[in-house]
C-alpha positions in Angstrom: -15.1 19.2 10.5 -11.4 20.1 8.9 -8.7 18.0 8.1 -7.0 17.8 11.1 -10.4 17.1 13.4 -10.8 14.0 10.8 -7.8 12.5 11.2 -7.8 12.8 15.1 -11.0 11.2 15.1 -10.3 8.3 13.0 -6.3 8.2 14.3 -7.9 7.4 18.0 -10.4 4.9 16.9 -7.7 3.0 15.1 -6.1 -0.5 17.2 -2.3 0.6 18.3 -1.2 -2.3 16.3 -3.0 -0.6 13.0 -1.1 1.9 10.6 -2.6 4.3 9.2 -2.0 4.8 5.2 -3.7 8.5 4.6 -4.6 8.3 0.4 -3.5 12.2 -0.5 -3.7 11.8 -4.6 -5.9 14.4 -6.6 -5.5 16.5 -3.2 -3.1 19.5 -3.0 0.3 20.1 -0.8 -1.7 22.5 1.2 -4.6 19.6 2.4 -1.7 17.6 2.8 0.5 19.4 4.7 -2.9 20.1 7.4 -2.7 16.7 7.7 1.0 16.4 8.5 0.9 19.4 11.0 -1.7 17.0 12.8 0.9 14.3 13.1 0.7 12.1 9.9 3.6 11.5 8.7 2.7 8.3 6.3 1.1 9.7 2.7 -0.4 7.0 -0.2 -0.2 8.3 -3.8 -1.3 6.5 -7.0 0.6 7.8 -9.4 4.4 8.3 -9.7 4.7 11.9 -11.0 2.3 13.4 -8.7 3.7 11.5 -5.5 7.3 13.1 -7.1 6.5 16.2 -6.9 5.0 16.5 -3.5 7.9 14.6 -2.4 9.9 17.8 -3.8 7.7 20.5 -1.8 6.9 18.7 1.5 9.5 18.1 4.4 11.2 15.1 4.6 10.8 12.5 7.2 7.5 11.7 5.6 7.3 8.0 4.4 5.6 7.6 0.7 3.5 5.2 -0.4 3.1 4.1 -3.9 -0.4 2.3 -3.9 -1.5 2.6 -7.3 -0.6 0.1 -10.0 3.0 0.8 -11.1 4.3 0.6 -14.2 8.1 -0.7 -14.5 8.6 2.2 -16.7 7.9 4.7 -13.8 9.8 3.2 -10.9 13.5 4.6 -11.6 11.1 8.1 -10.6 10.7 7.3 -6.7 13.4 4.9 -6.4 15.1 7.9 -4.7 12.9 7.9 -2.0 9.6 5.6 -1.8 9.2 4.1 1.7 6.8 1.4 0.3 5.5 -0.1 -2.9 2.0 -1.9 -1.8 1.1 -3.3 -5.8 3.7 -5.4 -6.4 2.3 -8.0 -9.0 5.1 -10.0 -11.2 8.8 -10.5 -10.6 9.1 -8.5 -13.5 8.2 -5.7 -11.7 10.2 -6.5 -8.6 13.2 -7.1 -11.0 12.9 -3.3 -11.8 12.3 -2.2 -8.8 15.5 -4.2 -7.6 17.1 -2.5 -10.3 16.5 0.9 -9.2 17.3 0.2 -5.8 20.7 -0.6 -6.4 21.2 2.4 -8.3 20.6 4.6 -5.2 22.2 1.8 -2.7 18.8 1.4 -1.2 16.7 -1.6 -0.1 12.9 -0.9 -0.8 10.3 -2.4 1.0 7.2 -4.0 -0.9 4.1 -5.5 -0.4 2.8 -8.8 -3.2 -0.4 -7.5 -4.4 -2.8 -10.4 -4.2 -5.7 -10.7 -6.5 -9.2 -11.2 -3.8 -11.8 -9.8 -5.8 -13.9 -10.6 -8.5 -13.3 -8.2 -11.1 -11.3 -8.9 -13.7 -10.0 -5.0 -13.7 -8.2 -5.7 -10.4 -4.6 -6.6 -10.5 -2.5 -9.2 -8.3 -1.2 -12.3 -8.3 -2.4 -15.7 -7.1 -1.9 -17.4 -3.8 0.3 -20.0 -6.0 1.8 -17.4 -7.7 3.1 -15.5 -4.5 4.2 -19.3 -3.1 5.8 -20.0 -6.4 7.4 -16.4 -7.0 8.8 -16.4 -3.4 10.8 -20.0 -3.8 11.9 -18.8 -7.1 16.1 -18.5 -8.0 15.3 -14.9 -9.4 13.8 -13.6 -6.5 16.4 -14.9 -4.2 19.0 -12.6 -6.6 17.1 -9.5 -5.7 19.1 -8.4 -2.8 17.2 -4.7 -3.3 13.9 -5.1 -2.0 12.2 -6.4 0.8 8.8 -8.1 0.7 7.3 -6.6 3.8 3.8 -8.3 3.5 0.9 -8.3 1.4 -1.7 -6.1 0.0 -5.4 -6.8 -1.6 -8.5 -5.1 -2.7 -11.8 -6.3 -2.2 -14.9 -6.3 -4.8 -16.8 -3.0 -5.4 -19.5 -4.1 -3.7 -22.0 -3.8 -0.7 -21.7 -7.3 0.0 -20.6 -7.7 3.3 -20.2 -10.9 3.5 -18.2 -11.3 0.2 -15.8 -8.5 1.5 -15.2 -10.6 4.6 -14.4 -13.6 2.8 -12.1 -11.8 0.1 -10.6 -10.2 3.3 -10.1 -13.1 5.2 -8.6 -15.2 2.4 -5.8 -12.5 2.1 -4.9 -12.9 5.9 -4.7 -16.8 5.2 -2.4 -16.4 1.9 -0.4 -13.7 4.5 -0.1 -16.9 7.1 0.7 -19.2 4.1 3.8 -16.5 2.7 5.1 -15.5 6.2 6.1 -19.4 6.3 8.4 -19.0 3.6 9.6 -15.1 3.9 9.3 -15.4 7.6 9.9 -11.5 8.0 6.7 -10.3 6.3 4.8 -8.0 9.1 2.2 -5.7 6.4 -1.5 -6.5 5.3 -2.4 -4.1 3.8 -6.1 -4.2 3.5 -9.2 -1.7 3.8 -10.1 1.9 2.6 -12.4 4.2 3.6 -15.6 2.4 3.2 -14.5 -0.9 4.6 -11.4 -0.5 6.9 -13.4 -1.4 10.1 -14.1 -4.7 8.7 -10.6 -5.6 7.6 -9.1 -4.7 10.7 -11.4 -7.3 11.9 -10.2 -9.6 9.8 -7.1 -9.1 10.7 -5.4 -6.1 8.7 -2.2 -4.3 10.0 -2.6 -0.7 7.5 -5.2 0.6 6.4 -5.4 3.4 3.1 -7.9 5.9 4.0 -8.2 8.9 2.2 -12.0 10.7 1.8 -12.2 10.0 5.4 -9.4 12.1 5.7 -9.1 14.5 3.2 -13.0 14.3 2.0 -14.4 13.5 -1.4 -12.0 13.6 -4.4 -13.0 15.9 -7.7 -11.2 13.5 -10.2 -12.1 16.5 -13.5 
């Protein structure tokens, strides 16, 4: 099965209410662009230069995602043009993103990254971080972004159970947020291996990319 047949397929098993995130890094323009001839028009990149330069080559009413972990260092790169920044972790970050926004009189979207699993390697913030970043006077100067929801990643693990309770502790810190930034819409939860289960728990994107695109040759 190609490209296209793939993302049919998992396109029309997908709720209506579910977007669909398709995770293009390591992969060329020309898997890409099989993908966008089928219709997908939303692309997820992990790092800044790569997602730069296919932004150069590929047409443009596709909407980029930046859903690595950003550096502030890297963000005046896709201020330009990036649709939505899912890793949003410290208002330090947001700060520079707010910063580059203005330079380009744009408002970009962007999800808080909140921390669900275990490891220690994964980034995000708390829920009482989120709470207490969101009532903050800084963040209310930020007239450049706009917190569209939240995103998480659950443990490396085969523990279903444990990804359904780091999945369903997102949605709740999601209900918690939306109280205070009341137009947050995005949950941004699942990949590959475990989208079924967090659309079940209430996810509204997905990032799916070896389903997609098929497995990634990272040398």
């Amino acid at each position: 099965m190609g490209i296209k047949e793939r993302l049919v397929e998992l396109k029309s098993s997908l709720p209506k209410a579910v977007t669909l995130v398709a995770v293009s890094k390591t992969k060329p323009v020309t898997d890409l662009m099989q993908a966008y001839d089928a219709g997908q028009r939303i692309f997820g990149e992990n790092k800044v230069q790569e997602m730069a330069e296919k932004y150069q080559q590929m047409p443009k009413d596709i909407q980029w995602h930046m859903i690595g972990h950003l550096q502030r260092n890297k963000v005046k790169y896709m201020a330009e043009f990036v649709e939505l920044i899912h890793g949003v972790d410290s208002l330090k970050l947001l700060t520079e993103i707010n910063k580059q926004a203005k330079k380009h009189n744009r408002v970009i979207n962007c999800l808080l990254q909140i921390k669900i699993a275990t490891e220690e390697t994964k980034f995000g913030l708390t829920k009482e971080e989120a709470i207490a970043l969101l009532h903050s006077d800084q963040f209310q100067d930020l007239k450049h972004i706009h917190i569209s929801g939240v995103m998480g990643m659950a443990s490396f693990t085969s523990e279903t159970n444990q990804i359904k309770t780091e999945f369903e502790y997102l949605k709740n810190t999601f209900d918690t947020l939306k109280k205070i930034q009341y137009e947050m819409e995005i949950i941004s939860m699942g990949m590959s291996g475990d989208y079924p289960l967090a659309i079940r728990c209430g996810s509204t994107m997905v990032r799916v990319g070896s389903h997609i695109f098929g497995a990634r040759n990272y040398n």
